[in-house]
Backbone atoms as SQL, in Angstrom:
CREATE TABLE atoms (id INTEGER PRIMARY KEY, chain TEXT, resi INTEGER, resn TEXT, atom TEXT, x REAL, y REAL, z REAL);
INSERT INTO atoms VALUES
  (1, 'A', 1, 'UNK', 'N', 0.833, -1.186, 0.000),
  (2, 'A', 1, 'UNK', 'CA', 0.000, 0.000, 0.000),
  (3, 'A', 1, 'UNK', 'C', 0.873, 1.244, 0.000),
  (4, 'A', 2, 'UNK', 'N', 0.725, 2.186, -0.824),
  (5, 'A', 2, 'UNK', 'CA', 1.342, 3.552, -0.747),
  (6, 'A', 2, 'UNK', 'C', 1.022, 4.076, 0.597),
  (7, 'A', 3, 'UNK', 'N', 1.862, 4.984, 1.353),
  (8, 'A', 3, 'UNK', 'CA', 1.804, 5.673, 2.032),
  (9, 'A', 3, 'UNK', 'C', 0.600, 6.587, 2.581),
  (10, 'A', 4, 'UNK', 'N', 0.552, 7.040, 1.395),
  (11, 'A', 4, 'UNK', 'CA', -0.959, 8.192, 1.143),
  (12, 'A', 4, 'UNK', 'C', -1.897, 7.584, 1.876),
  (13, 'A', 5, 'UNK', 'N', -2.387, 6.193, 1.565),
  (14, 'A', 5, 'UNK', 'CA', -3.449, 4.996, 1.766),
  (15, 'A', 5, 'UNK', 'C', -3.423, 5.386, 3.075),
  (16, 'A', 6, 'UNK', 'N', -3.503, 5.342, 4.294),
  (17, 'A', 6, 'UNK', 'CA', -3.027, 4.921, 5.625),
  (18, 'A', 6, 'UNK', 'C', -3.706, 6.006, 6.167),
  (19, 'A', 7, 'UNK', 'N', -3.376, 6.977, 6.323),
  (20, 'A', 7, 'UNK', 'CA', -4.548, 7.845, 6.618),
  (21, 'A', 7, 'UNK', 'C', -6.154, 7.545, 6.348),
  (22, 'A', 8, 'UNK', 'N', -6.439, 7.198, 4.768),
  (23, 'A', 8, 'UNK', 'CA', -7.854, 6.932, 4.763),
  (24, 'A', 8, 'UNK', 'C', -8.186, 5.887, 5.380),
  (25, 'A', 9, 'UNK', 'N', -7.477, 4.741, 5.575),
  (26, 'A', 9, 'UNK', 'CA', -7.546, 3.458, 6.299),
  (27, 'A', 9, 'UNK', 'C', -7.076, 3.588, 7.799),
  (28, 'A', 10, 'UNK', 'N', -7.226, 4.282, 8.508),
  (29, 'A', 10, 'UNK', 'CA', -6.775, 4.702, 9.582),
  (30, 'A', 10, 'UNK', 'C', -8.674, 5.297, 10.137),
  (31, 'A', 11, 'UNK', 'N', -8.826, 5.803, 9.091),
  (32, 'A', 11, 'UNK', 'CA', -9.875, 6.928, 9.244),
  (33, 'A', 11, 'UNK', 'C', -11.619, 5.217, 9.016),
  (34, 'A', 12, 'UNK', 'N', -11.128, 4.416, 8.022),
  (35, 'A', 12, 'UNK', 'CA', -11.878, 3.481, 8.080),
  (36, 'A', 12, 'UNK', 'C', -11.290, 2.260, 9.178),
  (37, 'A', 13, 'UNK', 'N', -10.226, 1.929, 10.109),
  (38, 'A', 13, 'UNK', 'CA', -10.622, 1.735, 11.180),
  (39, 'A', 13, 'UNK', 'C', -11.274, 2.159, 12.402),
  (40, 'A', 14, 'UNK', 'N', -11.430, 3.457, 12.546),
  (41, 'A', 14, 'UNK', 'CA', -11.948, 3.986, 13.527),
  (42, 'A', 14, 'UNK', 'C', -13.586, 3.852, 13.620),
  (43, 'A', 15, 'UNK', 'N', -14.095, 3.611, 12.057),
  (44, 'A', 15, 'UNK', 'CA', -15.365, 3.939, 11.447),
  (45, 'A', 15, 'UNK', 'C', -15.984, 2.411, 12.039),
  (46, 'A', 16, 'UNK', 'N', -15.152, 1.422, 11.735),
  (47, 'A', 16, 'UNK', 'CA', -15.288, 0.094, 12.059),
  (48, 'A', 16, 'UNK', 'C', -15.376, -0.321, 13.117),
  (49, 'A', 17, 'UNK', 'N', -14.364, 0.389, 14.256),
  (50, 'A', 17, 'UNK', 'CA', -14.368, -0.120, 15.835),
  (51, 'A', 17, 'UNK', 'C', -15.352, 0.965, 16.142),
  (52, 'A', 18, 'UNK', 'N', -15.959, 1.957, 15.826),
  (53, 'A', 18, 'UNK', 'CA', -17.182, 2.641, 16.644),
  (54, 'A', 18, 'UNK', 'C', -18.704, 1.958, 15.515),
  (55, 'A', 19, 'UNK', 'N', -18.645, 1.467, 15.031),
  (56, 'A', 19, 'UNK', 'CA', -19.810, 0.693, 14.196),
  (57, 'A', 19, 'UNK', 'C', -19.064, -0.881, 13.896),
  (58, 'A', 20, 'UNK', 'N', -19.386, -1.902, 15.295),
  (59, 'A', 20, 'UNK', 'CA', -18.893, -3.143, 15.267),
  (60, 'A', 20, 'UNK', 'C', -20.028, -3.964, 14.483),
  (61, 'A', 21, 'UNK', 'N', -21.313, -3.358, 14.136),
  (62, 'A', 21, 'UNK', 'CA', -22.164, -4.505, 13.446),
  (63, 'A', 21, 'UNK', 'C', -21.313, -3.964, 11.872),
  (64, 'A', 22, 'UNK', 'N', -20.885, -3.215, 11.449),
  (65, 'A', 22, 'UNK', 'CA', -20.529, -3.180, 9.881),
  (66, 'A', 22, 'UNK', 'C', -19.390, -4.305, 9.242),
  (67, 'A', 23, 'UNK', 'N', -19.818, -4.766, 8.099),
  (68, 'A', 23, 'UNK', 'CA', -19.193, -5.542, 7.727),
  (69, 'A', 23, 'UNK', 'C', -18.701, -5.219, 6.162),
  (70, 'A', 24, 'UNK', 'N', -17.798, -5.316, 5.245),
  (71, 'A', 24, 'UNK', 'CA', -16.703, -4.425, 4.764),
  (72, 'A', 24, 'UNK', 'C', -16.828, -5.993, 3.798),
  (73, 'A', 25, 'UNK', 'N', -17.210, -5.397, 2.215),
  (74, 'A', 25, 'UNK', 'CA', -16.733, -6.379, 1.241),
  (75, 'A', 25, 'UNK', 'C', -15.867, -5.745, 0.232),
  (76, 'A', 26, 'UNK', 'N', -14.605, -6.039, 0.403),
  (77, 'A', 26, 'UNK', 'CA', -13.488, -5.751, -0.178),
  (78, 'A', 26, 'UNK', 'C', -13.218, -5.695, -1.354),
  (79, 'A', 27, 'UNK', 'N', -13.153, -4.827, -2.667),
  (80, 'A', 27, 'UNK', 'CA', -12.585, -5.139, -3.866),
  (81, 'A', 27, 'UNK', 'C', -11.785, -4.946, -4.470),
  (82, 'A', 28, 'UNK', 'N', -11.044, -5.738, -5.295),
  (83, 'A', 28, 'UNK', 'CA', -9.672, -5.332, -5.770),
  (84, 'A', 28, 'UNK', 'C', -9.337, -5.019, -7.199),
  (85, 'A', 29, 'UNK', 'N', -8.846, -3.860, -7.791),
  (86, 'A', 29, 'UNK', 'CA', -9.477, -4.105, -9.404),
  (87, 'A', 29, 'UNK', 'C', -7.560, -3.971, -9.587),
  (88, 'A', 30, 'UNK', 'N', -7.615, -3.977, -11.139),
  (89, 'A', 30, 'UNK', 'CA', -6.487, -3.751, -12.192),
  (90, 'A', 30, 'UNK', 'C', -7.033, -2.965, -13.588),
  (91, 'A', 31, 'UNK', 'N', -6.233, -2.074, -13.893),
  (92, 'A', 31, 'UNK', 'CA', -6.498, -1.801, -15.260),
  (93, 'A', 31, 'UNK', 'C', -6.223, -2.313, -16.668),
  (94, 'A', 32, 'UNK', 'N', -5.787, -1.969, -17.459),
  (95, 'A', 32, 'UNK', 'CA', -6.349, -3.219, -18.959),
  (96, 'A', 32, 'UNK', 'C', -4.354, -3.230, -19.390),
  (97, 'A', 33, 'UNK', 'N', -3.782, -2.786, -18.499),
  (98, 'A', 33, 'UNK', 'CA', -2.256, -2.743, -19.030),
  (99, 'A', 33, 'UNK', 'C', -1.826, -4.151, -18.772),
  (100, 'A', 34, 'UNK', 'N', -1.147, -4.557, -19.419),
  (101, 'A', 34, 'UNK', 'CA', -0.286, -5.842, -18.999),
  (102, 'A', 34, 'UNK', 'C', -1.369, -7.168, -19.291),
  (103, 'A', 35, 'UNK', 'N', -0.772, -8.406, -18.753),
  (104, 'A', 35, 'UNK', 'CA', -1.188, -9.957, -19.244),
  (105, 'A', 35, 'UNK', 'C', -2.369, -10.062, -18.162),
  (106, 'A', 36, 'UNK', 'N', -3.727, -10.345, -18.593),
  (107, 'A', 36, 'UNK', 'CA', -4.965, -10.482, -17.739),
  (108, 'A', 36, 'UNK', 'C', -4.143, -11.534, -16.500),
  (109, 'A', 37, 'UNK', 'N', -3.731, -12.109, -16.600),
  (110, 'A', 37, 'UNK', 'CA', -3.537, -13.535, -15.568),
  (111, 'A', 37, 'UNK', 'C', -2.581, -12.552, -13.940),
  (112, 'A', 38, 'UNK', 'N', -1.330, -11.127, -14.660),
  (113, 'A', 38, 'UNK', 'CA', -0.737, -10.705, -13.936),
  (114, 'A', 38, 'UNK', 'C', -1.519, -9.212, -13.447),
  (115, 'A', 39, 'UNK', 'N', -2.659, -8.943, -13.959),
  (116, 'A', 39, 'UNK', 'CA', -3.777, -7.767, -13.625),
  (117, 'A', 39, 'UNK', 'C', -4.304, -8.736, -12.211),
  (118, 'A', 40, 'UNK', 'N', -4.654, -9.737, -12.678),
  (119, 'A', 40, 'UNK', 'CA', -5.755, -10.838, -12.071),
  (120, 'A', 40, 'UNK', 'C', -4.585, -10.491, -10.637),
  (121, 'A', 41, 'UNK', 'N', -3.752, -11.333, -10.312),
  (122, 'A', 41, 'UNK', 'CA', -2.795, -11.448, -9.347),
  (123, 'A', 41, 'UNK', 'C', -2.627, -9.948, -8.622),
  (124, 'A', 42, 'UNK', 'N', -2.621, -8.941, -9.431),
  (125, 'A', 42, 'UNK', 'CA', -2.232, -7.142, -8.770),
  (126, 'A', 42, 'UNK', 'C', -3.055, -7.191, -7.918),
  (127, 'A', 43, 'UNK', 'N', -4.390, -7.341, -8.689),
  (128, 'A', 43, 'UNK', 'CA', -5.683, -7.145, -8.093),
  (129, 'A', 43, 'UNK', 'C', -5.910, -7.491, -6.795),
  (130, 'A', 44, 'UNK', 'N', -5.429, -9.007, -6.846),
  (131, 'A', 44, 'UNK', 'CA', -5.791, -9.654, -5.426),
  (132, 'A', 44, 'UNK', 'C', -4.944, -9.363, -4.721),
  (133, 'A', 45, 'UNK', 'N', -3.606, -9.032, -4.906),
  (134, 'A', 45, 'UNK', 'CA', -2.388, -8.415, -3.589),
  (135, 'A', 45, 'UNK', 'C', -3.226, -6.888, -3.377),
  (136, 'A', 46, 'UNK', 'N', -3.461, -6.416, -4.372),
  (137, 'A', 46, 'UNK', 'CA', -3.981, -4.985, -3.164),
  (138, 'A', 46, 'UNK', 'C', -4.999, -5.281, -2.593),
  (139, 'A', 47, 'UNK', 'N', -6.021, -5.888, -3.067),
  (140, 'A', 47, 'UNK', 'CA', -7.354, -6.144, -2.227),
  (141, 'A', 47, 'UNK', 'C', -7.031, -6.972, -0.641),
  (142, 'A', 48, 'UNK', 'N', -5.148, -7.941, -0.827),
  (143, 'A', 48, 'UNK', 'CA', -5.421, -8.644, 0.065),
  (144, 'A', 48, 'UNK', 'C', -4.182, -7.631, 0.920),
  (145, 'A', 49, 'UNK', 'N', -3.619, -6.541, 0.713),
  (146, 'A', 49, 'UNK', 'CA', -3.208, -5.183, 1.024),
  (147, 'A', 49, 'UNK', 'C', -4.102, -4.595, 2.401),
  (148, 'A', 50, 'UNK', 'N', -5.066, -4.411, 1.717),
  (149, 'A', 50, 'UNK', 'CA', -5.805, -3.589, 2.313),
  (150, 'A', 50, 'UNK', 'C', -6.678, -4.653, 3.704),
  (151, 'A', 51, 'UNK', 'N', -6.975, -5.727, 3.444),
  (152, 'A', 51, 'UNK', 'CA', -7.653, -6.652, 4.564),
  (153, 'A', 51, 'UNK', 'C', -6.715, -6.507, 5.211),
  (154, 'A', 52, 'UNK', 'N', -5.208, -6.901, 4.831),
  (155, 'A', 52, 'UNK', 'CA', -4.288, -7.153, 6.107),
  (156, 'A', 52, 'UNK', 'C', -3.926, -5.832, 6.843),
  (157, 'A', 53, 'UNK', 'N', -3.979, -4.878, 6.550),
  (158, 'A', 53, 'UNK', 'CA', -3.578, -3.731, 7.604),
  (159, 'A', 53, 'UNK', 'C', -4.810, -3.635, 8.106),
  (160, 'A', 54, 'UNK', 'N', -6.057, -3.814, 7.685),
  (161, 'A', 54, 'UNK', 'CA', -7.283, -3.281, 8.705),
  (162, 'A', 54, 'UNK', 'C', -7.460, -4.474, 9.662),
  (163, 'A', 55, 'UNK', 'N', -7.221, -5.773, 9.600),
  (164, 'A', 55, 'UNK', 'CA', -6.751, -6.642, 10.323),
  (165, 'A', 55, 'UNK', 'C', -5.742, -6.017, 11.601),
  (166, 'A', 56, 'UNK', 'N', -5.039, -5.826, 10.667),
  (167, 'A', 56, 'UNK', 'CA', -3.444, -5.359, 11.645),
  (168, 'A', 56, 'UNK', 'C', -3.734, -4.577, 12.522),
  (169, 'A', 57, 'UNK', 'N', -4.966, -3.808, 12.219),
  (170, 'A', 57, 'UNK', 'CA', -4.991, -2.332, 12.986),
  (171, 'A', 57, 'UNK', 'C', -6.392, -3.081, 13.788),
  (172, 'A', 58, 'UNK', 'N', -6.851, -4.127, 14.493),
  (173, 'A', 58, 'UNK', 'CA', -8.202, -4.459, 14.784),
  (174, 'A', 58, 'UNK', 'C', -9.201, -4.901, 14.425),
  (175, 'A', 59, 'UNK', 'N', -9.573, -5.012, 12.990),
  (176, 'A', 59, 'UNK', 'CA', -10.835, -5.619, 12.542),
  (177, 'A', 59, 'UNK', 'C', -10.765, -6.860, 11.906),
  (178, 'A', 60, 'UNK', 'N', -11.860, -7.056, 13.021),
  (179, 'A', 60, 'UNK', 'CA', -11.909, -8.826, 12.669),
  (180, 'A', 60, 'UNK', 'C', -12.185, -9.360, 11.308),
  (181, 'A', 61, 'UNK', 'N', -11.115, -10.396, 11.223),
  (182, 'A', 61, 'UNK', 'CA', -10.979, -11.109, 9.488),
  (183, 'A', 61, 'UNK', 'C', -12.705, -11.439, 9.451),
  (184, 'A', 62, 'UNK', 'N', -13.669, -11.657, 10.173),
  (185, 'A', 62, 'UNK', 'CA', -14.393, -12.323, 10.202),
  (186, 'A', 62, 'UNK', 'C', -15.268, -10.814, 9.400),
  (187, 'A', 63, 'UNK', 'N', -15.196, -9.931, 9.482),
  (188, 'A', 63, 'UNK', 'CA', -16.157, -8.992, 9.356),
  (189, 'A', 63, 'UNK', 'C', -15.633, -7.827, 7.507),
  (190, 'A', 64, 'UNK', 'N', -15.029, -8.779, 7.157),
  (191, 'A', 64, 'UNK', 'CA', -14.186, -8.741, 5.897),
  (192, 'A', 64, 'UNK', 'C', -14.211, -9.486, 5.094),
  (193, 'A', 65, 'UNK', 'N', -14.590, -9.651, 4.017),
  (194, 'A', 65, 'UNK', 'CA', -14.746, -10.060, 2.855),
  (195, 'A', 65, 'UNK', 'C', -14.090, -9.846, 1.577),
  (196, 'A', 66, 'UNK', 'N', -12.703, -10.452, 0.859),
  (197, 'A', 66, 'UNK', 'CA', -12.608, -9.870, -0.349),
  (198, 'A', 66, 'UNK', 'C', -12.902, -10.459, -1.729),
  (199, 'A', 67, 'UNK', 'N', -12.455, -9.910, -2.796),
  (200, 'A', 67, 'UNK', 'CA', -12.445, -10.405, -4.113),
  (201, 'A', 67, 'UNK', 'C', -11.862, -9.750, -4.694),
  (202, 'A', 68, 'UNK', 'N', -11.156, -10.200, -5.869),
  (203, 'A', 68, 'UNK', 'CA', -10.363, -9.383, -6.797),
  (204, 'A', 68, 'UNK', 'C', -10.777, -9.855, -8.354),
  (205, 'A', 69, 'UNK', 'N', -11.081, -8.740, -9.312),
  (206, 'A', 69, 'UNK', 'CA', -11.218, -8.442, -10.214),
  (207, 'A', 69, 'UNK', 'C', -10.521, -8.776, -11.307),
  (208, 'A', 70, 'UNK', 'N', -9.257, -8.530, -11.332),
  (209, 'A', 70, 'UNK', 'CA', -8.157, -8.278, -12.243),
  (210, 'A', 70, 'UNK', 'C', -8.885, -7.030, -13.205),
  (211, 'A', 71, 'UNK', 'N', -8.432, -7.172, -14.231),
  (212, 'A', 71, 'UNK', 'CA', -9.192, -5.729, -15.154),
  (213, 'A', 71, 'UNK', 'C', -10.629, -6.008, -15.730),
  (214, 'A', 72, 'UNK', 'N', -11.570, -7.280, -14.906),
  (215, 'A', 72, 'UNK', 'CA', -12.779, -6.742, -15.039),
  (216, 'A', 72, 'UNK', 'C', -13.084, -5.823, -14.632),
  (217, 'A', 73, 'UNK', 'N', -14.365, -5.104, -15.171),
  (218, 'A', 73, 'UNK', 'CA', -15.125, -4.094, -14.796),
  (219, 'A', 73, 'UNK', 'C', -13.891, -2.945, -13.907),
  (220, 'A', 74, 'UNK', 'N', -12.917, -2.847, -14.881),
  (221, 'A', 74, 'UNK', 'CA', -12.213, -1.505, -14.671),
  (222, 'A', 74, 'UNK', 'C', -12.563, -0.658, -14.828),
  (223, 'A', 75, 'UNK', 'N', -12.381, 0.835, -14.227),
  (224, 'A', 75, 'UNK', 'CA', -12.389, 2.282, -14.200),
  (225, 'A', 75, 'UNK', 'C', -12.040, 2.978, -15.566),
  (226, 'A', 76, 'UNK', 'N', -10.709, 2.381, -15.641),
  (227, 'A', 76, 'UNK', 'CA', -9.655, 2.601, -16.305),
  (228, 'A', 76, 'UNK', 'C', -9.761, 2.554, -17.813),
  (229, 'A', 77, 'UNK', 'N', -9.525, 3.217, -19.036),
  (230, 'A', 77, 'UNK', 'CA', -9.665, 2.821, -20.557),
  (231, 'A', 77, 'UNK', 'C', -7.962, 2.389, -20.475),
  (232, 'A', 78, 'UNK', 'N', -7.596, 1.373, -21.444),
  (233, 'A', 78, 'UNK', 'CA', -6.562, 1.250, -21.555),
  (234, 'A', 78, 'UNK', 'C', -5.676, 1.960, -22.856),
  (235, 'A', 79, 'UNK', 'N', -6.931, 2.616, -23.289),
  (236, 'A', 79, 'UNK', 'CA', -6.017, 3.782, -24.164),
  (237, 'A', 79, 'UNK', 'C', -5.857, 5.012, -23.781),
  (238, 'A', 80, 'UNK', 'N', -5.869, 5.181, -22.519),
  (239, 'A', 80, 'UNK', 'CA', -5.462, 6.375, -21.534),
  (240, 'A', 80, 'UNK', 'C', -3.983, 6.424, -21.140),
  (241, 'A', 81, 'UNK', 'N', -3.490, 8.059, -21.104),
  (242, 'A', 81, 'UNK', 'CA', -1.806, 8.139, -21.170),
  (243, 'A', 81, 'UNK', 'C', -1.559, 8.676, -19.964);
């Protein structure tokens, strides 16, 4: 996770330990650059990025859910510079 990240995830543990019924389904995307199989793989290290520090920081694996995308249903055009 970049640096930057940590603050907003700092700001969504706090959100989590003062609202213990919320439960958090995780997603992980990639954009259309590179071999679908190594988008597929990005995808799931940041999605599984982000579980493990909100873990790290208190919230139960149990109340977490992820999935990763790879460059389905991306944001992203891949003819963007």
């Amino acid at each position: 996770l970049a640096p930057h990240f940590a603050k907003q995830l700092d700001q969504l543990v706090v959100l989590l330990n003062n609202q213990p019924q919320l439960a958090l389904d995780l997603s992980g995307f990639a954009d259309q650059r590179g071999d679908e199989q190594a988008n597929f793989l990005l995808s799931k290290k940041r999605v599984n990025a982000v579980q493990s520090y909100l873990i790290k920081h208190g919230v139960s694996h149990k109340r977490l859910s992820t999935q990763a995308f790879g460059e389905q249903h991306t944001l992203a055009n891949s003819n963007t510079t």
